[in-house]
LUMZA-82525 format. One record per residue: residue number from 0; residue in three letters; x, y, z of N, C-alpha, C, O in turn. Coordinates in nm, 2 decimals. Layout:
REM LUMZA-82525
+-----+------+--------+--------+--------+--------+--------+--------+--------+--------+--------+--------+--------+--------+
: pos : code :    n_X :    n_Y :    n_Z :   ca_X :   ca_Y :   ca_Z :    c_X :    c_Y :    c_Z :    o_X :    o_Y :    o_Z :
+-----+------+--------+--------+--------+--------+--------+--------+--------+--------+--------+--------+--------+--------+
: NUM :  ala :      X :      Y :      Z :      X :      Y :      Z :      X :      Y :      Z :      X :      Y :      Z :
...
+-----+------+--------+--------+--------+--------+--------+--------+--------+--------+--------+--------+--------+--------+
END
This chain:
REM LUMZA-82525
+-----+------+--------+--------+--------+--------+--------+--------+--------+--------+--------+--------+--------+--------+
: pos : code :    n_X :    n_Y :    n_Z :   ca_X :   ca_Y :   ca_Z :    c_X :    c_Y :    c_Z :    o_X :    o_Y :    o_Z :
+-----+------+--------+--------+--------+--------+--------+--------+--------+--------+--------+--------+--------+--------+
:   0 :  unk :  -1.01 :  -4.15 :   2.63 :  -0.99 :  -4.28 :   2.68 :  -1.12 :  -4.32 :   2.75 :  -1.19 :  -4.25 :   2.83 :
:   1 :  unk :  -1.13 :  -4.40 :   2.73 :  -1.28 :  -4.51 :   2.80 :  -1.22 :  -4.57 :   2.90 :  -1.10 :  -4.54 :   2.91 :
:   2 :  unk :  -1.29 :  -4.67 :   3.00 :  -1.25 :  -4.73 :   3.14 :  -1.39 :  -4.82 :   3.12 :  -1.50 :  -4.76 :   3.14 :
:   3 :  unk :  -1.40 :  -4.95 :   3.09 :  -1.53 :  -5.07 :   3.10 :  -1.48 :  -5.14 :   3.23 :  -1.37 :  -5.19 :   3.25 :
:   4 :  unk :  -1.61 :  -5.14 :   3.34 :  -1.59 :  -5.18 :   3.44 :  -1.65 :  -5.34 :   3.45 :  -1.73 :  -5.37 :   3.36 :
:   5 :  unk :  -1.63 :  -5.42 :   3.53 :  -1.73 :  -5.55 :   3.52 :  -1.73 :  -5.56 :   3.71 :  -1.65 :  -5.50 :   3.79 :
:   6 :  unk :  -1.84 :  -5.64 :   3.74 :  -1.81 :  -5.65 :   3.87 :  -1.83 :  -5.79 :   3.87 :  -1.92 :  -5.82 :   3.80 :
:   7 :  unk :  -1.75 :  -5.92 :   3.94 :  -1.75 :  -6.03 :   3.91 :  -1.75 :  -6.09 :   4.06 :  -1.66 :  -6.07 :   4.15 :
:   8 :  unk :  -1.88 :  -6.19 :   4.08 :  -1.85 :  -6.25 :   4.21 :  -1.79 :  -6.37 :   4.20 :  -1.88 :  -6.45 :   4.16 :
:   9 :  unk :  -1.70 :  -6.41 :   4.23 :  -1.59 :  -6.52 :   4.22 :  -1.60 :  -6.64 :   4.36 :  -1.61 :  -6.62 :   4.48 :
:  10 :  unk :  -1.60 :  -6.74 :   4.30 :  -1.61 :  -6.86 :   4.37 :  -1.52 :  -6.86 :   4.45 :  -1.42 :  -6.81 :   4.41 :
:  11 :  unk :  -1.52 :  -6.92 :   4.59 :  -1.42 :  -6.94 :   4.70 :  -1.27 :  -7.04 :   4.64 :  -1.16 :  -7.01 :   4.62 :
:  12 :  unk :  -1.32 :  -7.13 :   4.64 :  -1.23 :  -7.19 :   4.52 :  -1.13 :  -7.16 :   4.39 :  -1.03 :  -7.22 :   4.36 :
:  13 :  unk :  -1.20 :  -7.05 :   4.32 :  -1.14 :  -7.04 :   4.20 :  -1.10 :  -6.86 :   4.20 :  -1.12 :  -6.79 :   4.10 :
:  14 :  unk :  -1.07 :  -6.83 :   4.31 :  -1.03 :  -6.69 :   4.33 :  -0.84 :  -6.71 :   4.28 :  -0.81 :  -6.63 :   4.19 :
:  15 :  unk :  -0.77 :  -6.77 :   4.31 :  -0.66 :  -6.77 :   4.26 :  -0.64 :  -6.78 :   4.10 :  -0.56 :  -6.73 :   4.03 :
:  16 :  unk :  -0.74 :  -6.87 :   4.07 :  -0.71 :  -6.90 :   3.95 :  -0.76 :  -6.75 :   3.85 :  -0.70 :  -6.71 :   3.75 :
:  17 :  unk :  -0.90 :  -6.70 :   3.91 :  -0.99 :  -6.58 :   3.89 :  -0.84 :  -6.47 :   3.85 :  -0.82 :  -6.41 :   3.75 :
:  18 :  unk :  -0.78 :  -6.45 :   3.98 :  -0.69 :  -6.33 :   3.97 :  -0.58 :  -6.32 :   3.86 :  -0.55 :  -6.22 :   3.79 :
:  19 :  unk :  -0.51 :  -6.48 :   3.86 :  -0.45 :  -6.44 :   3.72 :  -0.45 :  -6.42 :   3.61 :  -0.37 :  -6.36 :   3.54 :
:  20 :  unk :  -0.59 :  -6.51 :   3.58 :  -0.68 :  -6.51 :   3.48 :  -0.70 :  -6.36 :   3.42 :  -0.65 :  -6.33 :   3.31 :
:  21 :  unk :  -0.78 :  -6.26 :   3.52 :  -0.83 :  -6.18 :   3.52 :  -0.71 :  -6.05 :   3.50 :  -0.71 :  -5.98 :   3.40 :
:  22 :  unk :  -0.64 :  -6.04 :   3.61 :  -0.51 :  -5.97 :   3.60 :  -0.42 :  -5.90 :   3.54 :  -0.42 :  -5.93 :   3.42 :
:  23 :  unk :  -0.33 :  -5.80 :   3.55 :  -0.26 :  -5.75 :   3.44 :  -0.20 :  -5.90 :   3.40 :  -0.19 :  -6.00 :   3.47 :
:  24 :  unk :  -0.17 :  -5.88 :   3.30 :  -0.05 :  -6.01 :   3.20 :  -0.11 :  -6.14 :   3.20 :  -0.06 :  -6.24 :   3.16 :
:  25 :  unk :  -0.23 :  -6.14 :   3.24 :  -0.33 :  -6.27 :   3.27 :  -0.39 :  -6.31 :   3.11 :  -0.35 :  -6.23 :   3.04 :
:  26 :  unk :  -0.44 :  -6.36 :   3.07 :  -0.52 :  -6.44 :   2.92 :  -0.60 :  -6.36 :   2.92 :  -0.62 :  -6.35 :   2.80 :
:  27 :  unk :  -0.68 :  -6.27 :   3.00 :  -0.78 :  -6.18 :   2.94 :  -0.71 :  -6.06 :   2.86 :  -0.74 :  -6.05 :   2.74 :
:  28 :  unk :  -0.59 :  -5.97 :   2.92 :  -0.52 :  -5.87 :   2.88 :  -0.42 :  -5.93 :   2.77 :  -0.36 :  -5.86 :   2.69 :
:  29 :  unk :  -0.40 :  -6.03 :   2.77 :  -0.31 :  -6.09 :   2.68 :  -0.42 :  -6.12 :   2.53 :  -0.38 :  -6.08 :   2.42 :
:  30 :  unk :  -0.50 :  -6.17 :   2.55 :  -0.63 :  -6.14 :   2.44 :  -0.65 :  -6.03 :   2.34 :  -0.68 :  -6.04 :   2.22 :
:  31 :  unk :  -0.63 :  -5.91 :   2.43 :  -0.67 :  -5.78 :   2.37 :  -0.56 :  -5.72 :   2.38 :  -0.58 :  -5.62 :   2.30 :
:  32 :  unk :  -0.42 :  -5.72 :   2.43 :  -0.32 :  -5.68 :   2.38 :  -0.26 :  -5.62 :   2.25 :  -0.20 :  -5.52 :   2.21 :
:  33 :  unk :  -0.35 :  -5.81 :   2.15 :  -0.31 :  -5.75 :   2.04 :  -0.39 :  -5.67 :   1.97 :  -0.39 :  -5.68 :   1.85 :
:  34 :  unk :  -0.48 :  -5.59 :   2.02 :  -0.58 :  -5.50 :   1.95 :  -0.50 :  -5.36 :   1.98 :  -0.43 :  -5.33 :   2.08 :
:  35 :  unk :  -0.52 :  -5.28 :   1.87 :  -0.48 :  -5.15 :   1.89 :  -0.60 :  -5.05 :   1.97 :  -0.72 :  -5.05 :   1.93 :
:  36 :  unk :  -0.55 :  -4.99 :   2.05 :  -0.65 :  -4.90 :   2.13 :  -0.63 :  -4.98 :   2.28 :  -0.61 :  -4.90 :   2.37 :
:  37 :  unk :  -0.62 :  -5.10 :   2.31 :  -0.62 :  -5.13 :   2.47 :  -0.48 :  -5.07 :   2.49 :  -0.38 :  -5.05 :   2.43 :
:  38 :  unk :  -0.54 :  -5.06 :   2.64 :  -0.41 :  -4.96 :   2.68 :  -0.40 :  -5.05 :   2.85 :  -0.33 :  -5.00 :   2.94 :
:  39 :  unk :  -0.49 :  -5.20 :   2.89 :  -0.43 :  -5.25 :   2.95 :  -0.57 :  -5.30 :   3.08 :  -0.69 :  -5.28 :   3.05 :
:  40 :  unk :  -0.53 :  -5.37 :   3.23 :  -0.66 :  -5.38 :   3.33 :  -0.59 :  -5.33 :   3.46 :  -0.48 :  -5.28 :   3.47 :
:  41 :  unk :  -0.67 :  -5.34 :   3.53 :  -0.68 :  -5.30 :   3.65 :  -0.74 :  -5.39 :   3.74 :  -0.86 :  -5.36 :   3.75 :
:  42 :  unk :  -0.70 :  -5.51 :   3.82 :  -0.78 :  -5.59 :   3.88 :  -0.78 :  -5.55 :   4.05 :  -0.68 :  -5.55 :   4.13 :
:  43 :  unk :  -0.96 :  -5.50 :   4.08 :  -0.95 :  -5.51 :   4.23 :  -1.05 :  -5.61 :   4.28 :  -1.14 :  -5.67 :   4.23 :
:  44 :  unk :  -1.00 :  -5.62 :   4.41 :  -1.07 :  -5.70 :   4.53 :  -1.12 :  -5.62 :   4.61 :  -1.06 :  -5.53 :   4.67 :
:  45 :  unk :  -1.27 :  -5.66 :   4.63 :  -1.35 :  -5.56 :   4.77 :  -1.27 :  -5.61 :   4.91 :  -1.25 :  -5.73 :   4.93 :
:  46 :  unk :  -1.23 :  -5.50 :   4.99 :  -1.13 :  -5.53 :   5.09 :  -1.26 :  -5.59 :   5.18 :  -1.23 :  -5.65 :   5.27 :
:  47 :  unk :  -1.41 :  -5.58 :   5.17 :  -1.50 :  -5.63 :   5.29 :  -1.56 :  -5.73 :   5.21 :  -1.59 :  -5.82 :   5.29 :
:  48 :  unk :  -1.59 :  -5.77 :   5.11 :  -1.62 :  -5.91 :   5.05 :  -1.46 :  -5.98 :   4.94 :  -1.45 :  -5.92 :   4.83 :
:  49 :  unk :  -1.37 :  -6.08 :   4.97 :  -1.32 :  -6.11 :   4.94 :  -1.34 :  -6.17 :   4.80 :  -1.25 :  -6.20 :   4.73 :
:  50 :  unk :  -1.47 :  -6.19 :   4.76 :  -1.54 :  -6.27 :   4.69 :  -1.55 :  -6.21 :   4.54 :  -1.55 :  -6.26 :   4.43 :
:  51 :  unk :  -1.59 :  -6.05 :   4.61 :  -1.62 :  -5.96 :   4.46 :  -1.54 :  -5.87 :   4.44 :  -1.49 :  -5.79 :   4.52 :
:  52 :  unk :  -1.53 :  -5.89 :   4.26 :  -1.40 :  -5.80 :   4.21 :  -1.47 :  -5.72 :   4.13 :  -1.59 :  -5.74 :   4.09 :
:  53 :  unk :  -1.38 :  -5.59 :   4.09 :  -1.41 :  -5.50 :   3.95 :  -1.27 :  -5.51 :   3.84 :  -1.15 :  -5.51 :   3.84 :
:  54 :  unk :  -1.34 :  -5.51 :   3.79 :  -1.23 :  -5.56 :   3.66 :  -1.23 :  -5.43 :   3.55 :  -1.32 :  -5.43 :   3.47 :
:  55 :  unk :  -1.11 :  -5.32 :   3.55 :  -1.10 :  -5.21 :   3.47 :  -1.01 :  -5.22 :   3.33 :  -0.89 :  -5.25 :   3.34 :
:  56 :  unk :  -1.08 :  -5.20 :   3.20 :  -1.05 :  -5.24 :   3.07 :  -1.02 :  -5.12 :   3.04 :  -1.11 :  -5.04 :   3.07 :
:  57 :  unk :  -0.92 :  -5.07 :   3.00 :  -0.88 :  -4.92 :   2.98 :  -0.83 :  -4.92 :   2.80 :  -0.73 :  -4.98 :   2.76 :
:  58 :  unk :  -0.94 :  -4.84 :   2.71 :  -0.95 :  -4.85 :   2.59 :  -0.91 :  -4.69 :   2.56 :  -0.93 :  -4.60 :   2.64 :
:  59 :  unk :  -0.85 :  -4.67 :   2.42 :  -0.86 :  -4.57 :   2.39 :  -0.95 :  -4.50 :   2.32 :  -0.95 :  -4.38 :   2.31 :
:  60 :  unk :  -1.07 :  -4.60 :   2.25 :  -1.20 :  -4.57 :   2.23 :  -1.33 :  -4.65 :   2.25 :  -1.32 :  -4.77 :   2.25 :
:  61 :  unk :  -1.41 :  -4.60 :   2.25 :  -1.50 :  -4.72 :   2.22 :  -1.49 :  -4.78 :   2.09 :  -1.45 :  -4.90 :   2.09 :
:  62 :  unk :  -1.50 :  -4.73 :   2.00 :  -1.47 :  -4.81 :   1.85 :  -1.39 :  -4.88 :   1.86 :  -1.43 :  -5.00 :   1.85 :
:  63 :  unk :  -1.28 :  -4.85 :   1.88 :  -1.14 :  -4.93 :   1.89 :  -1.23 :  -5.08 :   2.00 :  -1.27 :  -5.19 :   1.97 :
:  64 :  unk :  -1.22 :  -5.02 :   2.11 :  -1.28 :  -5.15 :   2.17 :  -1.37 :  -5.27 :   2.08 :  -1.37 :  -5.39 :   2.08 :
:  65 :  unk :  -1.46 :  -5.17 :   1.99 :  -1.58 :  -5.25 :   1.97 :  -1.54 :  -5.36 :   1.84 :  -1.61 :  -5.45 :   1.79 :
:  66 :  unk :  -1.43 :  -5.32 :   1.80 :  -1.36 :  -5.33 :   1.66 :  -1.29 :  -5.46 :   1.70 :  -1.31 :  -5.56 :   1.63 :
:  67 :  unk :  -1.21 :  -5.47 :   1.80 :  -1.11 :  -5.52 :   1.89 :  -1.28 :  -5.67 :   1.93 :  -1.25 :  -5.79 :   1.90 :
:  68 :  unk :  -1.38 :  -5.63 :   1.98 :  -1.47 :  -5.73 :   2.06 :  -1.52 :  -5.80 :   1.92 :  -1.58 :  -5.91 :   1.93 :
:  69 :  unk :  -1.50 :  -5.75 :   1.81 :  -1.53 :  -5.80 :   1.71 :  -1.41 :  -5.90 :   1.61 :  -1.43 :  -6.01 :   1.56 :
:  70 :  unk :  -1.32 :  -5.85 :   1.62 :  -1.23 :  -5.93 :   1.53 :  -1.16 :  -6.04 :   1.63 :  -1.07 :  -6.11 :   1.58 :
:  71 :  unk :  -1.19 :  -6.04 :   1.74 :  -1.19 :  -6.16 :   1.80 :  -1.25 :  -6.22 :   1.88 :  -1.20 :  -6.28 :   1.97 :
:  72 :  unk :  -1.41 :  -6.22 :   1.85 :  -1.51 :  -6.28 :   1.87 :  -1.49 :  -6.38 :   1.89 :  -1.51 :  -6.40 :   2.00 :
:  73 :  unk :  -1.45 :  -6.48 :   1.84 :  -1.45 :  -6.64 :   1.86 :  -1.35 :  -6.63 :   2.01 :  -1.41 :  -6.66 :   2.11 :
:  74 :  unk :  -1.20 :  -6.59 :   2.02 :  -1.14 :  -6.65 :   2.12 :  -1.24 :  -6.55 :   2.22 :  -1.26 :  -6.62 :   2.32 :
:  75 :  unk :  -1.31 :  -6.41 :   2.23 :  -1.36 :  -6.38 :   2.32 :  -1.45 :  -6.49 :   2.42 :  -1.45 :  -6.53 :   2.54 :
:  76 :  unk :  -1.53 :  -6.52 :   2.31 :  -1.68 :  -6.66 :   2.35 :  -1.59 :  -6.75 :   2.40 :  -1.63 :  -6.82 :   2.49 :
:  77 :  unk :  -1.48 :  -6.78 :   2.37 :  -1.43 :  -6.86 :   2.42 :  -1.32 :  -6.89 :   2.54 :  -1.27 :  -7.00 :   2.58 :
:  78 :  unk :  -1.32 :  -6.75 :   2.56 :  -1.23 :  -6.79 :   2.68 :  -1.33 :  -6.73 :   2.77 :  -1.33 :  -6.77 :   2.88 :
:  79 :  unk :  -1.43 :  -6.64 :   2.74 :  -1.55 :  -6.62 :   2.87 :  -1.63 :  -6.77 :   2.91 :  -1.68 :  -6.79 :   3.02 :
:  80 :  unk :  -1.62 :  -6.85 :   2.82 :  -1.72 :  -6.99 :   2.85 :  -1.63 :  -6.99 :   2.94 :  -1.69 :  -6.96 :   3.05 :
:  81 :  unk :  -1.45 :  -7.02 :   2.97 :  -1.39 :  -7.16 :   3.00 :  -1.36 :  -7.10 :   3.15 :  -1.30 :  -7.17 :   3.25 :
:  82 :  unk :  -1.42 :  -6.94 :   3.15 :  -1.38 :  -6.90 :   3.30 :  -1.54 :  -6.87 :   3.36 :  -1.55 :  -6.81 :   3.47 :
:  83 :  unk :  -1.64 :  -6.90 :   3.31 :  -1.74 :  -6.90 :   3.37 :  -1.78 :  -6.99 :   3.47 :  -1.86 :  -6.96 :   3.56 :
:  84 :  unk :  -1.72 :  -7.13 :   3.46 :  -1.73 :  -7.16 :   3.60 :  -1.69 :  -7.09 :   3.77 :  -1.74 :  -7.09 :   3.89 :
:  85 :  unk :  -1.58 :  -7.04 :   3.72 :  -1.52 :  -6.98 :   3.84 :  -1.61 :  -6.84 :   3.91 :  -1.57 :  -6.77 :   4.00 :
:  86 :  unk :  -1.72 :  -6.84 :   3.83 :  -1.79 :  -6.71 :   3.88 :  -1.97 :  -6.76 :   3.91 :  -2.03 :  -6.85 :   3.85 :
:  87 :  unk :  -2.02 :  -6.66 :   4.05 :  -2.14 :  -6.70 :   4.03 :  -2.21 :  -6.58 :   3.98 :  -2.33 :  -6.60 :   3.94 :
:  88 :  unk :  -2.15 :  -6.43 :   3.96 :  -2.21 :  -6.36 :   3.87 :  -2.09 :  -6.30 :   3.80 :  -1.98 :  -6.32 :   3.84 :
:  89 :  unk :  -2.12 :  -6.24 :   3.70 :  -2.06 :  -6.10 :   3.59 :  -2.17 :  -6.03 :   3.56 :  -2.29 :  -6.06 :   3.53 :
:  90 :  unk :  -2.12 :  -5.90 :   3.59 :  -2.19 :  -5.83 :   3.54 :  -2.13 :  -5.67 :   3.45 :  -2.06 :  -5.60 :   3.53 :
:  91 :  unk :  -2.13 :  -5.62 :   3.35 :  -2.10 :  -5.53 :   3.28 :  -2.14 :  -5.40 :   3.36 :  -2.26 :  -5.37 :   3.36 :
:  92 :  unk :  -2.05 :  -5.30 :   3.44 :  -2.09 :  -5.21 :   3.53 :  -2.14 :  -5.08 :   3.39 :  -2.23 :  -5.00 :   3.41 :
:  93 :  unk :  -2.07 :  -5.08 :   3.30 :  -2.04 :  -4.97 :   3.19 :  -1.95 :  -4.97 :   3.16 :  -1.85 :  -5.04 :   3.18 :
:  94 :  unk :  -1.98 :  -4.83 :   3.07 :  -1.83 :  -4.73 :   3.01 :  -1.83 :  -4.65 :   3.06 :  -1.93 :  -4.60 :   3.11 :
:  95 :  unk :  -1.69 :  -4.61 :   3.09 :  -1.70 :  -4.46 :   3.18 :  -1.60 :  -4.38 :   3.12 :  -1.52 :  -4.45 :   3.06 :
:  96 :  unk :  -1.59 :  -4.25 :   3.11 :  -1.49 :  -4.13 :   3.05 :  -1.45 :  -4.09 :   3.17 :  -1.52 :  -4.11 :   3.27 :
:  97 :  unk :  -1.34 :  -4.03 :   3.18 :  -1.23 :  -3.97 :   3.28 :  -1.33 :  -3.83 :   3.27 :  -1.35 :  -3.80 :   3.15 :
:  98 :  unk :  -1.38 :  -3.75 :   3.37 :  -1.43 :  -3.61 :   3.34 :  -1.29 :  -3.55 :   3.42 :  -1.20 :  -3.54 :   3.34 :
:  99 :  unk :  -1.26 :  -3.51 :   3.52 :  -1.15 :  -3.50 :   3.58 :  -1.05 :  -3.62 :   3.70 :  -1.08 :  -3.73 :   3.74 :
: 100 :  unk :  -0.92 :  -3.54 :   3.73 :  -0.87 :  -3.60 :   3.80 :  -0.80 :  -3.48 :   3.89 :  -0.78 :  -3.36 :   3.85 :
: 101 :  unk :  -0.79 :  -3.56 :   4.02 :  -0.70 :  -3.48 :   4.13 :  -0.60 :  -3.60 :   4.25 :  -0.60 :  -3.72 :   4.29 :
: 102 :  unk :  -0.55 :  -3.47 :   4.28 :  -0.46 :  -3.56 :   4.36 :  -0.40 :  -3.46 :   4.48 :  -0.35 :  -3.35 :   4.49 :
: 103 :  unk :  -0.42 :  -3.53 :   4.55 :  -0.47 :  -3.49 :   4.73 :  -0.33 :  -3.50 :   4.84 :  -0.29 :  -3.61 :   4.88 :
: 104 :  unk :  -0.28 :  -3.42 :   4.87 :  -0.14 :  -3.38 :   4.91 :  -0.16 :  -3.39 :   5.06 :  -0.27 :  -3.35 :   5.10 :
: 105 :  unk :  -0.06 :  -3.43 :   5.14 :  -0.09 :  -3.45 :   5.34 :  -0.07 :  -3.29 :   5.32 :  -0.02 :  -3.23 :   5.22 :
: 106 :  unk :  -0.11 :  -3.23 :   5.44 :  -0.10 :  -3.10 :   5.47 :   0.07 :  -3.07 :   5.53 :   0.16 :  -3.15 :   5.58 :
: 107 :  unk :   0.06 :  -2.94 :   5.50 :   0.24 :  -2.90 :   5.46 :   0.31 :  -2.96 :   5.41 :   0.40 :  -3.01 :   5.48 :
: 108 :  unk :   0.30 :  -3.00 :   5.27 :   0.36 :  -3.07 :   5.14 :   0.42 :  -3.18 :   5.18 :   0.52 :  -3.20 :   5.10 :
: 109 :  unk :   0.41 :  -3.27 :   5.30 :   0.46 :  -3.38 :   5.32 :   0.39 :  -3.53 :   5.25 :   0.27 :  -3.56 :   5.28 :
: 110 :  unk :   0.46 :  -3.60 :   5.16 :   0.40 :  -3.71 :   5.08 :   0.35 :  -3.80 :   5.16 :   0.36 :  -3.76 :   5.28 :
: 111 :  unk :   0.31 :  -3.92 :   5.16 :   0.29 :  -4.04 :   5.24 :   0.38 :  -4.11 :   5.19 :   0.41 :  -4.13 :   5.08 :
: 112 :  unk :   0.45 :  -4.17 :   5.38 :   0.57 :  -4.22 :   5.36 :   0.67 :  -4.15 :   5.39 :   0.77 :  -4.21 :   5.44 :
: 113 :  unk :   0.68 :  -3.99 :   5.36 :   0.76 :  -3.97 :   5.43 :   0.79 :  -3.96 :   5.54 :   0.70 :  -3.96 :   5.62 :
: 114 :  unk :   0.94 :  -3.92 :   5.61 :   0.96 :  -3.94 :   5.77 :   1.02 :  -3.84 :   5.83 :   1.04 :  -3.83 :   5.95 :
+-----+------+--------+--------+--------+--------+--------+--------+--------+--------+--------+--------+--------+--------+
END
């Protein structure tokens, strides 16, 4: 599995419209839905700049992706034009591969949240 990051600085104005847009179930993910290999987004907000997002495309290949950026080229160009106002940059961070994962337990097996 691949992970394409973008980092997007979003207009004060057009941040609502930005998040749904951008969003799980928003017109971007709904775009690539129909491609086989997307496996879906991840939309964050910097908790200290409100302004800039990272936007995570979770593919199951690059091919797949590139196959997918190709056989719908047109609505791609075309829904990046109609959301470019709402941004003063985009920028393509990469591709990234999962090398590992962990997951970090409170001390004496108590989860967070519990009481």
């Amino acid at each position: 599995m691949i992970q394409v990051v973008w980092e997007f600085v979003v207009k004060d104005e057009a941040r609502g419209q930005f998040e749904l847009a951008y969003g799980p179930g928003g017109a971007w993910s709904k775009l690539f839905s129909r491609s086989p290999g997307f496996r879906g987004v991840t939309l964050l907000r910097d908790a200290g700049n409100p302004r800039r997002y990272l936007s995570i495309d979770f593919w199951d290949s690059e091919a797949l992706r590139e196959k997918a950026l190709t056989e719908h080229s047109d609505d791609y160009a075309e829904l990046d034009a109609s959301f470019t106002e709402w941004t003063d940059s985009e920028t393509e961070l990469g591709v990234f591969r999962v090398l590992a994962e962990a997951t970090v337990r409170a001390p004496g097996g108590r989860h967070r949240g519990a009481s």
